[in-house]
C-alpha positions as CSV (number, residue, x, y, z in Angstrom):
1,X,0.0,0.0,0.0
2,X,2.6,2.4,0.6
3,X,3.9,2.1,-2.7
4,X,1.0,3.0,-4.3
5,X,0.6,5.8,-2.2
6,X,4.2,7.2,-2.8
7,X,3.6,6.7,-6.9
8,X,0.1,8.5,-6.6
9,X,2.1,11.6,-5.0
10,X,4.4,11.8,-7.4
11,X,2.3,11.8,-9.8
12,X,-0.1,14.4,-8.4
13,X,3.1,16.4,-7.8
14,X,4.1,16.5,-11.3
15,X,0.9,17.3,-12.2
16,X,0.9,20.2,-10.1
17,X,4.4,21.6,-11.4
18,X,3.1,21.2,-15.4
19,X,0.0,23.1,-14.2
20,X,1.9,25.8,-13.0
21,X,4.4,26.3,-16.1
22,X,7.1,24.4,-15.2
23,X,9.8,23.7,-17.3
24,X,13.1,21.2,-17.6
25,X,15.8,24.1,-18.1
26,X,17.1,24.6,-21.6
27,X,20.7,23.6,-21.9
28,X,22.5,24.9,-25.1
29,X,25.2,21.9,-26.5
30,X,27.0,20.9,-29.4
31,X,26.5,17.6,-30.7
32,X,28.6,15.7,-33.4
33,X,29.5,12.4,-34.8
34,X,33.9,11.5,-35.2
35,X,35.5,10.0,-38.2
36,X,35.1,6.8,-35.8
37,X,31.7,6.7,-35.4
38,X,32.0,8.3,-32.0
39,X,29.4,10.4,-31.0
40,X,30.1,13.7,-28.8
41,X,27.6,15.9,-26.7
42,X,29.2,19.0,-25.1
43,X,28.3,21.1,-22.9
44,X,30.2,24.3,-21.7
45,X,29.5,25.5,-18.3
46,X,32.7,28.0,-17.4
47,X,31.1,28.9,-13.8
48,X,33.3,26.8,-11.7
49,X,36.2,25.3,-13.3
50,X,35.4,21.9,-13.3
51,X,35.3,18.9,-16.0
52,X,33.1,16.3,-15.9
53,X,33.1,13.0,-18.7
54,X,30.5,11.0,-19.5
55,X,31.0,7.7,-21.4
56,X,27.9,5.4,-22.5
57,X,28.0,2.3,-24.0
58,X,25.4,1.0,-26.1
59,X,26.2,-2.6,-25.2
60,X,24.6,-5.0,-23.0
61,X,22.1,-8.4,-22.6
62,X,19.7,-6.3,-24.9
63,X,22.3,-6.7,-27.6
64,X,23.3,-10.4,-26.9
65,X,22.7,-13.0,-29.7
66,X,19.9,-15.3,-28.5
67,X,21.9,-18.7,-27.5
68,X,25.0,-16.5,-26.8
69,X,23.9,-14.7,-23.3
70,X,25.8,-14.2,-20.6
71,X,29.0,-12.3,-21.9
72,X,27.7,-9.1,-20.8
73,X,27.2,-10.4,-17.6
74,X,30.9,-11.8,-17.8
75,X,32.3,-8.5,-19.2
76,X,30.9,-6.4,-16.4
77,X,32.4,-8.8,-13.9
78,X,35.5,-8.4,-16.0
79,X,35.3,-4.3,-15.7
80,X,35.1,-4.3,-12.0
81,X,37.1,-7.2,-10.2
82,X,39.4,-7.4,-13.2
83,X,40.9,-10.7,-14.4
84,X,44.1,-13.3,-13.8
């Protein structure tokens, strides 16, 4: 039950905040493709001097051949305790 009631107030609280006008912010960025394929999306923000990367992977079980799974599992085991 409390599930259900912690969904229904987020809900009603969104609903409230698109009533009133609210909006996500509008970010301005530059987005382009490499010579590699890599795609870059950056975003210049000089008000602290700070850098942040982001890396994505579009990998994973979604992209497993059916009959092959399991090697993204393996890989992400790989990734984080390493290997001998």
């Amino acid at each position: 039950m409390g599930l259900v009631a912690a969904l229904a107030m987020c809900l009603h609280s969104t609903a409230i905040a698109n009533e009133r006008g609210y909006e996500d912010p509008k970010i301005e960025f530059e987005k382009y493709q490499l010579d590699n394929g890599l795609e870059v999306i950056l975003h210049r923000d000089n008000k602290v001097p700070l850098v942040a990367v982001n890396i994505w992977y579009h990998v994973g079980s979604g992209d497993e051949t059916p009959g092959k799974s399991g090697f993204a599992h393996l890989f992400e085991h790989m990734l984080f305790q390493g290997s001998k």
